[in-house]
N, C-alpha and C positions, 0 to 999 in steps of 0.2 A: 837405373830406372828400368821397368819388366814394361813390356809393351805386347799387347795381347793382339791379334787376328783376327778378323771373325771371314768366314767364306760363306756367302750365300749362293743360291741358284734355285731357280723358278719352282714351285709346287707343283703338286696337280691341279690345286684351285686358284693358280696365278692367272688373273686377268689386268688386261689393261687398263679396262674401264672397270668403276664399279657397279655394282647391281642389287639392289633391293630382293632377298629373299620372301618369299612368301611367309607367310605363316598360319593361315587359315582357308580353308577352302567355303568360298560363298556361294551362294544361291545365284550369282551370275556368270562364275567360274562355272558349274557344273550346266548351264542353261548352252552356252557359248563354248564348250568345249575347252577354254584354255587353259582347264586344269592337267591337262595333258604336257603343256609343254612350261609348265611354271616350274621354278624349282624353289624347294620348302626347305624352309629354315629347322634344323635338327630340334628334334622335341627334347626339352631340360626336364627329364624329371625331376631335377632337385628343387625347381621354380616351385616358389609358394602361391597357390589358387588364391584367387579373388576369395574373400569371408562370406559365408553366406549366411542370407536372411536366416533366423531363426527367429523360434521365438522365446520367452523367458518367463519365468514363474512371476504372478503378481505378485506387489508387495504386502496388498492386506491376505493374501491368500500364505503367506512365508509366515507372517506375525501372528495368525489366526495357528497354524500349526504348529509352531514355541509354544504360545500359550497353550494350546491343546496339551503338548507334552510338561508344561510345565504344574498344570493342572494335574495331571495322570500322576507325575513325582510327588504330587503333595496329597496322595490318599484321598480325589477326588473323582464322584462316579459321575459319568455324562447323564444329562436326563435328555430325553424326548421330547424335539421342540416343531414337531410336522404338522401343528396348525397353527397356519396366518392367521384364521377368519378366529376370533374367539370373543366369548360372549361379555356382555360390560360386570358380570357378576363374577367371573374369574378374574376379569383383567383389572376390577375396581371395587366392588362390593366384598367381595372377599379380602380383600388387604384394609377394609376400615376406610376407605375414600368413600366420603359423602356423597349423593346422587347430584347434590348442588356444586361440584368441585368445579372449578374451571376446564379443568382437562378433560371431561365429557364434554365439552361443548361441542360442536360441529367445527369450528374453525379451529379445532387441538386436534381431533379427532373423526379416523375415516368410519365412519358407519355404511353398513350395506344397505342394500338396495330388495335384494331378494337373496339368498334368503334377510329378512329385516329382523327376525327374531326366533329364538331358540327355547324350548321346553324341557331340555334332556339336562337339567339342573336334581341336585339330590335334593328334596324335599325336607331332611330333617334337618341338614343343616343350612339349609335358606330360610329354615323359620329363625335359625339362632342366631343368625348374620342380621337377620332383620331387627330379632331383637335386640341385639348391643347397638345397633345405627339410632334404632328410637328411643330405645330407653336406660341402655346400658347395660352393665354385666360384670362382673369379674373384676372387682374395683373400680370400676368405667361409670361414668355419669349416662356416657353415648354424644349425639349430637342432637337428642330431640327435634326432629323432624317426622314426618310420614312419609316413611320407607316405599317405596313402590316395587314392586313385580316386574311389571312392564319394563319397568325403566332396566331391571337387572338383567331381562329378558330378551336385549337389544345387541343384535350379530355388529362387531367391527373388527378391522381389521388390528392387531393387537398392538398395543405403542409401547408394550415391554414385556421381557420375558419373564420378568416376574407373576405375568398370570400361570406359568409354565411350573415356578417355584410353587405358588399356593397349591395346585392343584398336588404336586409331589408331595407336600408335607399334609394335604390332607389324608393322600393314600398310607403316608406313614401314619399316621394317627389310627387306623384303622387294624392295624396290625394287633397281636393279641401281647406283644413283648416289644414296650420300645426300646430300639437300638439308636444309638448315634452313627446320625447321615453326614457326610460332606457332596456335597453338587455341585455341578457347573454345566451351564450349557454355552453356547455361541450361536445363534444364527438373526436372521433380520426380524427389524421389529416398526411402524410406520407412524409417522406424526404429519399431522396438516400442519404444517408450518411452510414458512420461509426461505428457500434456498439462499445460504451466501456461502462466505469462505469456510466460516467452520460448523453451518447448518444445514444437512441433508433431510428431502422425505421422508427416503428409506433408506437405513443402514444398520447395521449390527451391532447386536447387546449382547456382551460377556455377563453372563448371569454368574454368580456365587457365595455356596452358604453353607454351611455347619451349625447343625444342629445337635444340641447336648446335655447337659446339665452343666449348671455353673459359668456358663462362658460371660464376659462383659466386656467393655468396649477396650478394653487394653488389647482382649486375646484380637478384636477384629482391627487396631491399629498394626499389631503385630504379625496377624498372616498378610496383612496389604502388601506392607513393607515387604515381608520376605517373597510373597509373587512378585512386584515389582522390581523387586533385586535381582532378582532371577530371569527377568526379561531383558535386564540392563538400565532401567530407569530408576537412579538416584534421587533425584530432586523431586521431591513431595512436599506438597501442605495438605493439610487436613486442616475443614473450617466446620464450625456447626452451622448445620441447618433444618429445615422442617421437612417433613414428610406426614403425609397422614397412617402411615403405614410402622415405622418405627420411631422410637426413640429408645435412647438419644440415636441423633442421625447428624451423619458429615459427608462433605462435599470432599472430593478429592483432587487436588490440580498436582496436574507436570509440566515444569517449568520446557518451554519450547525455545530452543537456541537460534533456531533464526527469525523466529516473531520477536525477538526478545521479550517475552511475556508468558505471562503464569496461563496455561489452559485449562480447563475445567472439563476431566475424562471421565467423571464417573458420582453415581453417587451411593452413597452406605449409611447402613444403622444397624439396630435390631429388633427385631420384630413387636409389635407392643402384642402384649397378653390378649385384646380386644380381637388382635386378628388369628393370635397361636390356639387360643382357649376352647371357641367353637368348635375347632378343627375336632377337637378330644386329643390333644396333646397331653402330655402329663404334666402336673403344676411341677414348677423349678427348671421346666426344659427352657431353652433360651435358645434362640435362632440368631447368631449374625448375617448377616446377607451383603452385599455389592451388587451394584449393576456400573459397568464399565462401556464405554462404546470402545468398539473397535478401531474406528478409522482415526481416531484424534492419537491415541498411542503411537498408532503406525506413522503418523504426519509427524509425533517426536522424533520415534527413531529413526525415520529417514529421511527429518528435516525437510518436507515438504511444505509450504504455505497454504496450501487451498483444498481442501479436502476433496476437491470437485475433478482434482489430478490422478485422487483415486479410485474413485466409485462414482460409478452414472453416466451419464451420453458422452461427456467431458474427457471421458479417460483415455490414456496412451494403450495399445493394447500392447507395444514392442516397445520395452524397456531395456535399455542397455545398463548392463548390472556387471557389477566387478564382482569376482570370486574369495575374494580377500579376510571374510573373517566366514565364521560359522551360519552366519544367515548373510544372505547378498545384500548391498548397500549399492542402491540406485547410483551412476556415476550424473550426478545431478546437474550439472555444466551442460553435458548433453541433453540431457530429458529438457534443460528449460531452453535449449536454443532450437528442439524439434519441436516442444509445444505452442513454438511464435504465427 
């Protein structure tokens, strides 16, 4: 059996007693002088620092610039969307919505104050808008009504980017050789409505459309699909619905994993002839279009409930985000125990 030794004897730093080393020099130490006779604890550099505050990319501002690039991948050119204020004849008279629509009314829609009304409309094609609203046109019966002026001449604040698209495809119409467009814009668009969970004021419209010859609602079921695949959103329906702007037209929902229910992100058709024709399009061009909100996508993919988490007085500005896949994915346990 080995039997080992061991020989000790006193250090340099062998005390009797023991003794608390310092480790920080305070604002009472140095007032009091008895930083002089403290003795301080060895600095570790290998010690990991306290994490500091930062801050972190928002979510719809992450989502917004996928689909930016995912738009760019699919051969689509940004349009110009730098006015809020737009008149009711771009944002309604021009798309074929009657002056009697609901959504003019004052409690759908923000109307100004000053300026209240605008003049700088194109004169020959506000006579031919007027007339397919009264009395038709281009296969069109119309709505039979008395079209008004005034009424087209009326500043509000815009409730979709689609006045953004009309205005693009008239400037196209003007051109001396038509070519096929693909568009997209994103930015905010305003409705008088209701705040709850998944209805905002004001939030963002993903506008989108190609314009061609020959296209029909297969080709517009079939680029859906492939931007939303491409963003990561599997789960789609497509429902018919109405529009006074195109048909046929459909509603688009994504199923949402922790509402367990179908949401409704967006809506799509194509263009009807009443509103492409005026323009001076060429007969057989066919426009599909989309308009998508932004924050309800983002609430899929980041399984948020309340859209009011994202956008408006409501929102977190310091997001703690995991780095884990190619866009950050809110670590949501935390977000919902800081938002209490």
């Amino acid at each position: 059996r080995k039997t080992i030794w061991y020989s000790l004897k006193k250090g340099p730093e062998f005390v009797v007693k023991r003794k608390t080393l310092a480790t920080d020099v305070t604002r009472e130490h140095l007032k009091s002088g008895d930083w002089k006779d403290l003795e301080f604890k060895d600095y570790n550099y290998g010690a990991q620092g306290q994490p500091i505050a930062i801050g972190y990319s928002q979510p719809l501002l992450e989502v917004r610039e996928a689909i930016q690039n995912i738009f760019l991948e699919m051969g689509f050119s940004e349009m110009p969307t730098n006015m809020y204020v737009e008149s009711s004849f771009w944002n309604f008279d021009a798309l074929f919505q009657p002056q009697q629509h609901p959504a003019r009314d004052s409690h759908d829609t923000f109307f100004l104050k000053a300026p209240a009304t605008t003049t700088q409309l194109p004169d020959d094609y506000l006579e031919k808008v007027n007339q397919v609203h009264q009395s038709g046109g281009y296969g069109s019966k119309g709505y039979g009504y008395d079209w008004k002026r005034d009424e087209a001449e009326k500043n509000l604040l815009r409730t979709h980017t689609t006045a953004v698209s009309a205005r693009m495809l008239y400037k196209l119409a003007q051109e001396e050789h038509f070519a096929p467009k693909r568009y997209y814009s994103i930015d905010r668009v305003f409705r008088n409505e209701a705040v709850d969970r998944t209805h905002l004021a004001e939030f963002h419209q993903i506008e989108g459309l190609i314009c061609d010859y020959g296209l029909t609602l297969g080709d517009l079921i079939g680029v859906l699909e492939d931007f939303f695949s491409r963003l990561g959103m599997s789960k789609l329906r497509f429902k018919p619905a109405y529009n006074p702007y195109t048909e046929p037209s459909m509603e688009i929902f994504g199923y949402h994993e922790d509402l367990k229910k179908w949401v409704e992100i967006g809506n799509s058709g194509m263009f009807r002839p009443e509103m492409l024709l005026p323009m001076g399009l060429p007969e057989g061009v066919n426009v599909i279009a989309w308009g998508l909100s932004l924050e309800r996508p983002t609430m899929i993919l980041r399984n948020i409930d309340n859209i009011r988490k994202l956008f408006g007085p409501k929102v977190l500005c310091l997001l703690t985000l995991s780095y884990t896949t190619s866009m950050c994915n809110i670590n949501y346990d935390l977000y919902r125990s800081t938002s209490k």
